[in-house]
N, C-alpha and C positions, 0 to 999 in steps of 0.2 A: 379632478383628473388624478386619483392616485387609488390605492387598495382602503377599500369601501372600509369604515369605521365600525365596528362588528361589536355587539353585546352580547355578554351572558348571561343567558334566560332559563328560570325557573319555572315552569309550571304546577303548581298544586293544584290537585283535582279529586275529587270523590270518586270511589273503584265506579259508582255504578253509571259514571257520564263517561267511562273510558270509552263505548265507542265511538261516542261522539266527539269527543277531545278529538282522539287522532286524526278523524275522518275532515273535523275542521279544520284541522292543522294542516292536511293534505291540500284542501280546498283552496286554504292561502296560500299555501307552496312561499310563504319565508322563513321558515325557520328547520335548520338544519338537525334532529336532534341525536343528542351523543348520550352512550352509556357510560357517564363519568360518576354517576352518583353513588357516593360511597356513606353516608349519613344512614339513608333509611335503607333496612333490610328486604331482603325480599323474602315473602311469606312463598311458598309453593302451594300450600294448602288451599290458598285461595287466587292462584291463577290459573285460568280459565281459558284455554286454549281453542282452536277450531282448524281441522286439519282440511288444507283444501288439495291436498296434492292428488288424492286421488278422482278428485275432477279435474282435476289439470290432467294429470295423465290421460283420461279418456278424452277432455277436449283436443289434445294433441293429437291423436290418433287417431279425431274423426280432421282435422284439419289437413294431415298429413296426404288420409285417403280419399277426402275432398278433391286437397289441387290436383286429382290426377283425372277429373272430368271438370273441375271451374278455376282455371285459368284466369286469373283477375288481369286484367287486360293491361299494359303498362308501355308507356310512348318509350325510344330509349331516353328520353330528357327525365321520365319518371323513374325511370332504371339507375338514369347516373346519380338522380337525387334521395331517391330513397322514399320515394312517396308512399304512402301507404293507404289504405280505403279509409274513406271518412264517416263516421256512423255519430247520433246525437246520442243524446245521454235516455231520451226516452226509448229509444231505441234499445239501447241495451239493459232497459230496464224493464222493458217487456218480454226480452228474448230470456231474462230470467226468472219470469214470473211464466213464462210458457214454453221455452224449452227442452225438451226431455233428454237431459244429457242421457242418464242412464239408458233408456229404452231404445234410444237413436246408436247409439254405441254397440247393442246387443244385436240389433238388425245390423249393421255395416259392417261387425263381427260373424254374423252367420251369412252373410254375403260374402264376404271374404273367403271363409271355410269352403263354400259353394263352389267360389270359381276357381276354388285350387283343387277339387276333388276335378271337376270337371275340366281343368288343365290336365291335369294326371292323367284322365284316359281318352281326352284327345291325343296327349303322348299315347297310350296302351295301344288305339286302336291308329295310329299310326302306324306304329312300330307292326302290328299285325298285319294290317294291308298291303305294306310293303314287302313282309315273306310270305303273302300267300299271292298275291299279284301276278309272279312267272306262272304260277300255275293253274291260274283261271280257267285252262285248257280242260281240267282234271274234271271228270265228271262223275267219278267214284266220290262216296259223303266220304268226309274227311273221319269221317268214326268207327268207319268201317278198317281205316287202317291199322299195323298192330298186330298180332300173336291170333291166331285161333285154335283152336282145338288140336284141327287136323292141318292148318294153312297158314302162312302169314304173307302180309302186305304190308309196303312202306315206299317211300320215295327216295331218292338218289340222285346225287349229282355226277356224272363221268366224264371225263374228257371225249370228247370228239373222236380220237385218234385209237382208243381205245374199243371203241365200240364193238371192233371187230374179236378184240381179245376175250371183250363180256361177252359174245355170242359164244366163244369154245370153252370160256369156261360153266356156260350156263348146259353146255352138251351132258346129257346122263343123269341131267338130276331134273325133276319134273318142276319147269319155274317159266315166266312169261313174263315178259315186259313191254310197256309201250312208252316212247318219245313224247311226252310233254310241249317241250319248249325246246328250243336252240339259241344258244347265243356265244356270240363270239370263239370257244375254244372247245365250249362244255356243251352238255345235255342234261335234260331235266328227266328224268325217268318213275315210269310208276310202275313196280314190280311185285309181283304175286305168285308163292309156290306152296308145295307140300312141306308140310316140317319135317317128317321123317327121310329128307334128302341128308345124304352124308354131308353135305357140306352146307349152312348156313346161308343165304343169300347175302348178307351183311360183309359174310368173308368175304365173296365173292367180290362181291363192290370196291373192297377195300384191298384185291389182290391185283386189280386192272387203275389204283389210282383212284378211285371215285370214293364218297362219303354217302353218308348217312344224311338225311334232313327229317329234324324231326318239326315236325308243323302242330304245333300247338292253336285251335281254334276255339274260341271263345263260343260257339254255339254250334250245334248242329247244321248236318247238310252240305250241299259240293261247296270248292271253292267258289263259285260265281254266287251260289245263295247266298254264304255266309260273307262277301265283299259285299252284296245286296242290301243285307242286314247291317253290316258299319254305316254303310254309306247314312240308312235310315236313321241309326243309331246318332250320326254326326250331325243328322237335322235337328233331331230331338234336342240334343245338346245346346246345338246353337240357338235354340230358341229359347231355353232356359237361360241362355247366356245372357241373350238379348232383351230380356224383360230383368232380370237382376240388374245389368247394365241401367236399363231405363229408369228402375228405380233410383239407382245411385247416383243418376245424373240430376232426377229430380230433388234429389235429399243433398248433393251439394251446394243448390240453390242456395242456403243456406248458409256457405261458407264463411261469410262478412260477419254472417249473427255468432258461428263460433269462435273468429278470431275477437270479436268484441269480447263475449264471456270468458274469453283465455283473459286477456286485459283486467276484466273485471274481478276475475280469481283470485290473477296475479298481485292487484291489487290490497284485494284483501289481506291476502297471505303477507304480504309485505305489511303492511300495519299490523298483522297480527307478531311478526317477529320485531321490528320495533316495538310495541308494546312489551313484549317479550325479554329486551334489553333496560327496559328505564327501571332505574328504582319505583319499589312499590314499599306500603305499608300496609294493615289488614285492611285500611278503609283508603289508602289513600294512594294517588299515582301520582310519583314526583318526577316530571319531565325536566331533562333537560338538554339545551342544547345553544343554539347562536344563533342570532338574528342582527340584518342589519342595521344601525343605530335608526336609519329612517325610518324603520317599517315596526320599531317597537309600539309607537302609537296605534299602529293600526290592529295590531295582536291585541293590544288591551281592547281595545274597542269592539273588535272581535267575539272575546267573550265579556264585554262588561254586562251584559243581561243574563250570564249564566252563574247561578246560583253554584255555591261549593267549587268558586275556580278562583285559583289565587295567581297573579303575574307580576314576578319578580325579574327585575334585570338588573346584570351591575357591569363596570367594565373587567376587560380579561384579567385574567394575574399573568404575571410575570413568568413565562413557564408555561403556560399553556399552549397548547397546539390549535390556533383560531384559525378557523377558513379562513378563505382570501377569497374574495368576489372583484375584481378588478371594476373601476367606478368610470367611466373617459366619456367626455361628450363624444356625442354622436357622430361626428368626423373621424374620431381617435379611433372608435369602439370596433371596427372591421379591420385594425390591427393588431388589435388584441391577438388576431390566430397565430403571430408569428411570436409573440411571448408565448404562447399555451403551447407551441410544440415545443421551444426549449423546457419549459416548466415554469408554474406559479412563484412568483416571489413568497418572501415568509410575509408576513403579516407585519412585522416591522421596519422590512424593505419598499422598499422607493420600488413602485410601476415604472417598469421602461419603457412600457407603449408611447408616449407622447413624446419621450426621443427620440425613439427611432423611425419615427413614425413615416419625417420626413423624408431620413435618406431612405426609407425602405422604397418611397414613392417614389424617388428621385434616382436611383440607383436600379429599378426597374425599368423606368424608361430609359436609360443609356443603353442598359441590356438588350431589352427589344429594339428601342428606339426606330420606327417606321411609324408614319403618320399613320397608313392605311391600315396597318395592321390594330393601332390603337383605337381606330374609329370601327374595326371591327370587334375587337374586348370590348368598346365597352358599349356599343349596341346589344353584341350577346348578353351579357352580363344582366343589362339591362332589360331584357325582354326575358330573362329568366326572375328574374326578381318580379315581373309585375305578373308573370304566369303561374309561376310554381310556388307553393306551401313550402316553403324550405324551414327546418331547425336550426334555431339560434345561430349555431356553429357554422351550417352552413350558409345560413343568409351573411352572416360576415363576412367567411370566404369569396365569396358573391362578389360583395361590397367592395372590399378588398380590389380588386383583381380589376373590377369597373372602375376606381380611382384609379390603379393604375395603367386602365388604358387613356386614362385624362392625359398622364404625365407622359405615355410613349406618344401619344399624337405633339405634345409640345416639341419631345427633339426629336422628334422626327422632322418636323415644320422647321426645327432650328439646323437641322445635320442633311436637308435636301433628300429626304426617305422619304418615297412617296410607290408605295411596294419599291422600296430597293430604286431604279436608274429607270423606273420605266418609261419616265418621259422622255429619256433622253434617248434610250433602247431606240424605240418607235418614234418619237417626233423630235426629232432631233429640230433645233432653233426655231420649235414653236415657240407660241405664247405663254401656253401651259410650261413649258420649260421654264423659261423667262423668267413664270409667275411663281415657282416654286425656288428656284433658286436667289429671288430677292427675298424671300424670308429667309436664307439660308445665313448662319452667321460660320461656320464650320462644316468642311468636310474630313471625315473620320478617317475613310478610304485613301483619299488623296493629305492626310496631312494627321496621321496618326500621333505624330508625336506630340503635339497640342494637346488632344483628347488625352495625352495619357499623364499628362502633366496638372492636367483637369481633375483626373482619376482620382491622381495624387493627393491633389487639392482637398477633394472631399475627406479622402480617405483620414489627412490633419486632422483635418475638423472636428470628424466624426470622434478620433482617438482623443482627441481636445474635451471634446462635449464629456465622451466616459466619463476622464480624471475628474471632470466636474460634477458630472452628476455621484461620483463616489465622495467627492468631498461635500458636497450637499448631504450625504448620508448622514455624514458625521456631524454636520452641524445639526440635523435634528433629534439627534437623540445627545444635541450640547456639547458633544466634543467639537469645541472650535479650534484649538490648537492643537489639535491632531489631524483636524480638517486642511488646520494651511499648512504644515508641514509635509505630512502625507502626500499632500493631494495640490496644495495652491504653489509647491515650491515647481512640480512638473508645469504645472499651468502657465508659469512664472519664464521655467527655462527654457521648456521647447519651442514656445514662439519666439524666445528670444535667440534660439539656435537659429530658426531659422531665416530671422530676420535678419541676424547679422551673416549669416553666409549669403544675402540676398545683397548686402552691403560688399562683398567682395565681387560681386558681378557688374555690378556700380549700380543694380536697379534702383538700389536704396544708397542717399548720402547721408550718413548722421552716423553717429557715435551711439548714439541713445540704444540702439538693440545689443550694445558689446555690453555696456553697463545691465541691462535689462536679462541676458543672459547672465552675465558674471551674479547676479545677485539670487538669480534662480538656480546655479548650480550650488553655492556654497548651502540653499537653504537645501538642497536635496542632500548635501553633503549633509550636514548635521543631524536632517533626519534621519540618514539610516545609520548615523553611528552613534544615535541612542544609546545604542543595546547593548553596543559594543563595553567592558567592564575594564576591560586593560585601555591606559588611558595612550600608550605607545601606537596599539590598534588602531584608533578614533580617526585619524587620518587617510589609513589606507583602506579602513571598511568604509569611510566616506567616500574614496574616491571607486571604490567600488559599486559603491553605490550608482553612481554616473555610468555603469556600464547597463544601467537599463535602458539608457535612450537608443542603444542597437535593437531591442526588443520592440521597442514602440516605433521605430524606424520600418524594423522587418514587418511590423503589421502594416502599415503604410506600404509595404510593396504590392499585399496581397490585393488592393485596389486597383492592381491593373489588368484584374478579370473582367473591372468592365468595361474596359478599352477591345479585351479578346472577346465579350458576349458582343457587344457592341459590332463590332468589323466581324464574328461570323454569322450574324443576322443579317448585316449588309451585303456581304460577300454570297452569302447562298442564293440570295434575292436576286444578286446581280447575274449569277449563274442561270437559275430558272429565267432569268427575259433574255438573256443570251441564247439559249439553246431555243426558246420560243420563235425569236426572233429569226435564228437560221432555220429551222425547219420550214418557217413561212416565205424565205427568201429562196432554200435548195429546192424546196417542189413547189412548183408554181400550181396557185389556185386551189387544190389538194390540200398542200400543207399548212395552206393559213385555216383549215375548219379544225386542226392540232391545236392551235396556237391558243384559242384560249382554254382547251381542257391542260394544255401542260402551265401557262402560267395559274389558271387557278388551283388544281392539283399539288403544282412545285411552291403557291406559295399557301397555302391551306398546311402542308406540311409544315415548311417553316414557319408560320405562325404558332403552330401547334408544341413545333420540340421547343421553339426558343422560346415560346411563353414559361414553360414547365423550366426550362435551362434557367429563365431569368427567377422565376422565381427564388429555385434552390441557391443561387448566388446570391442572389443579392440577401437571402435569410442567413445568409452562412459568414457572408461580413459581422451582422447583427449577433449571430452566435459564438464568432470562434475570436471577432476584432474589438466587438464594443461591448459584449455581455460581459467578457472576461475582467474588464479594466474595472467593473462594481457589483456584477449580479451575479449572486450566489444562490436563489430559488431552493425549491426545495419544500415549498408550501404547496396546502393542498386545497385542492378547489370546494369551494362551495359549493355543496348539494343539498338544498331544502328539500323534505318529507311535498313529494309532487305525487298524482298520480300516474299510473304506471303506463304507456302507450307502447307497448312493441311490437304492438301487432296493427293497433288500426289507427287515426287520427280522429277525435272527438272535437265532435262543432256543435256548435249552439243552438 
């Protein structure tokens, strides 16, 4: 149970087994490898590169315009988890041996171009039916309008009110018009005269308030032919639509096979940029990187049948930047998440998972703490782990969250949460009551100050356990007398603080905690006035020193969040059965078919906030109260040479 023992590994390898070096080193997925080789040079002349980006590019952008007809189908449980489509390896070892990225690409490409030409004059012929529509009326060809010789013709819009005005001013000059259409204010006019009239008809239009319309028609003949002719135009279209369409529906079929070969690219390319990083010779590829101490056997064994491969391991130097792979049995290992989001220990640091582990679980169920709610975590929890494909990361989280619906069913069973007061809401001196409040040892609600005294309790403990697990630091890497001064002299005085203020209350009669503290403050005193050079100082930076136990007090307060998660998980609970409870008692018969959508509703919520509430506290004790007193992090995770999955899930 601590950060995995980690070697530094060598590979020697012949240039012409490099593809297969890497491809096997992927296959085992242990060994991490780093461009640290500074010994052998790298020749350029004889590296051999393979560009796959430009099938990446087009496999994205037939994937792209795939999912916009195959939709991979996804429960939200597959949504919140990230599930991804499952394909085998033969599978996508055919889809490369027969798929035509390029030729698939060039079709999906001039389908594209297709239906953006023919969007375009779906718009055009839009746009045109709409100003030539008022005038369907018109049974003059629309080509005929315009300048002639001896005449011209054109159309016009006038106000209503005015019409009488265009009649006087049409008087003396040889010109004719007829009324189109009507609507609301205006008129639609179609007007024809002599050009040799002194006055323009254009003027005319434009001295009574009316305009000009110039109608632009995409083909000969009247308005009703030429609306005739879109209409037919519009079939044509959409039939061309609809077989492109069909095609593209049938060619996304395929989508699962392109996100495998994006995977399988991706792949590659990625070995090819590792390779790209490790030391090279003209004949030879000097890998290196970190592997677990366990799994070095199995690396040799690996290649022991491969001719021209040589495996060297030694331990780290002093100095080096070694992954961290955290090691914890299988109980531990689903706490691991609340280390990884503070950050990895260094490789020389003590894993804090297996201390925290407990108050994490214990400090969660105070938070929630409701029986029913915990039997609800961790049936979910539970039914998600045995359904869902989940990643590492999150099957722990999982894991996690199912242990801690163990521990909120405990006090809940011990704090009389059973959803919050429901027994008592509704059956007030049943059985069920009865049966629930003889497991009870504490009510939170009714006698807060207990639980908060409890809080406290831990909260010692916890600040106890740090100082120790920082002075355990120090013992293995041999400083022992910096371990008890540092770290045993706290150990030493604060339980002896507060055993002896527990002697002033009379809980405790003895002498033994005054001595017990007197002996742990002078060793704090001495420790921090090491440092101190002026021998006058040594006294008062010692007593100085003693002004940290306010520090480690104050972290001790911050444990009475779980007294507050606690009582407002209770409290909201008891709210939702109250308000259920009156609705079913103010309307008779009616209001009780309410009563169980508002308590499962009111308490479906509060399971929900105060799980996520409990979580973030009780991580936040662990981050801001017990990380601080030893863990410093700052290391980086182990990531062995895997193959690459971001698009599909590969099964057997």
């Amino acid at each position: 149970m601590a950060v995995a023992k980690m070697k530094k590994v060598t590979l020697f390898a012949s240039q012409d087994l490099k593809e297969r070096i890497f491809e096997a080193l992927r296959d085992l997925g242990t060994m991490q490898v780093t461009a640290e080789s500074v010994a052998p040079q790298r020749t350029e002349d004889f590296v051999e590169t393979r560009d796959f980006s430009a099938r990446l590019s087009k496999l994205t952008y037939l994937k792209a315009y795939f999912e916009k007809y195959n939709r991979i189908k996804k429960s939200f449980i597959d949504m919140f988890t990230g599930k991804k489509p499952e394909v085998t390896m033969a599978e996508i070892e055919d889809a490369t041996a027969s798929y035509d990225i390029d030729g698939v690409s060039a079709v999906v490409k001039d389908h594209e171009d297709r239906l953006k030409r023919i969007a375009d004059e779906f718009g055009a012929i839009a746009s045109e039916k709409e100003a030539l529509r008022p005038w369907s009326a018109l049974d003059v060809p629309l080509e005929s309008l315009g300048n002639w010789r001896f005449a011209e013709s054109l159309l016009s819009i006038v106000p209503l009110a005015a019409l009488d005005q265009l009649d006087s001013g049409l008087c003396g000059i040889s010109a004719h018009y007829e009324k189109v259409w009507e609507a609301r204010s205006e008129a639609g006019l179609w007007m024809a005269g002599l050009r040799d009239s002194a006055t323009p008809l254009s003027a005319v239009v434009s001295s009574v308030g009316g305009s000009i319309v110039a109608v632009k028609a995409s083909r000969p003949g009247t308005v009703s032919e030429v609306l005739q002719s879109l209409e037919s135009r519009v079939a044509e279209l959409e039939s061309q639509k609809a077989l492109i369409l069909q095609e593209d529906i049938e060619m996304s079929a395929s989508l699962t096979s392109v996100m495998g070969l994006m995977d399988y690219y991706l792949d590659k390319k990625n070995l090819d940029e590792v390779e790209e990083r490790v030391g090279r010779t003209r004949f030879t590829h000097v890998i290196e990187g970190y592997v677990k101490a366990r799994d070095v056997d199995s690396l040799r064994q690996a290649f022991a049948g491969t001719p021209l491969v040589e495996v060297v391991d030694e331990d780290p130097a002093e100095g080096d930047d070694v992954p961290v792979y955290l090691e914890n049995h299988p109980l531990i290992r689903p706490f691991e998440v609340i280390t990884n989001i503070y950050g990895f220990p260094k490789y020389t640091e003590i894993d804090p998972t297996p201390f925290l582990a407990p108050f994490f679980w214990i400090f969660f169920g105070i938070c929630l703490g409701d029986a029913v709610y915990g039997i609800v975590l961790w049936l979910g929890c539970r039914y998600f782990l045995k359904t869902q494909k989940l990643a590492d990361g999150g099957q722990k989280l999982v894991k996690l969250l199912m242990y801690c619906g163990i521990s909120t069913i405990i006090v809940g069973a011990l704090t009389a949460s059973w959803m919050a007061d429901l027994a008592t809401a509704f059956l007030p001196g049943s059985a069920l009551e009865s049966a629930i409040n003889s497991l009870a040892i504490l009510n939170p609600v009714a006698d807060p100050l207990t639980m908060l005294v409890i809080s406290f309790g831990f909260g010692i403990l916890q600040v106890w356990v740090g100082i120790g697990v920082k002075m355990l630091g120090f013992f293995r890497h041999g400083q022992y007398a910096e371990g008890i001064l540092s770290c045993g002299s706290w150990m030493l005085f604060l339980p002896g603080l507060i055993a002896w203020a527990l002697t002033k209350t009379g809980l405790i009669e003895s002498n033994i905690p005054f001595y017990v503290m007197l002996a742990g403050a002078l060793m704090v005193m001495y420790s921090t006035s090491r440092g101190q050079k002026n021998i006058l100082l040594k006294p008062f930076s010692g007593l100085y020193g003693l002004y940290g136990t306010i520090g480690y007090f104050s972290d001790t307060m911050s444990y009475s969040r779980l007294l507050a998660l606690g009582l407002a998980s209770a409290i909201i609970g008891m709210v939702v059965n109250k308000i259920a409870f009156l609705m079913g008692s103010i309307i008779p018969v009616v209001g009780w078919v309410f009563v169980p959508v508002i308590l499962i509703g009111g308490h479906v919520f509060n399971l929900v906030i105060n799980v996520l509430g409990s979580f973030i506290h009780a991580g936040r004790l662990q981050f801001v109260e017990f990380f601080t007193k030893f863990f410093e992090g700052g290391g980086r995770p182990f990531k062995p040479l895997t193959r690459v999955n971001d698009n599909v899930s590969l099964t057997d």
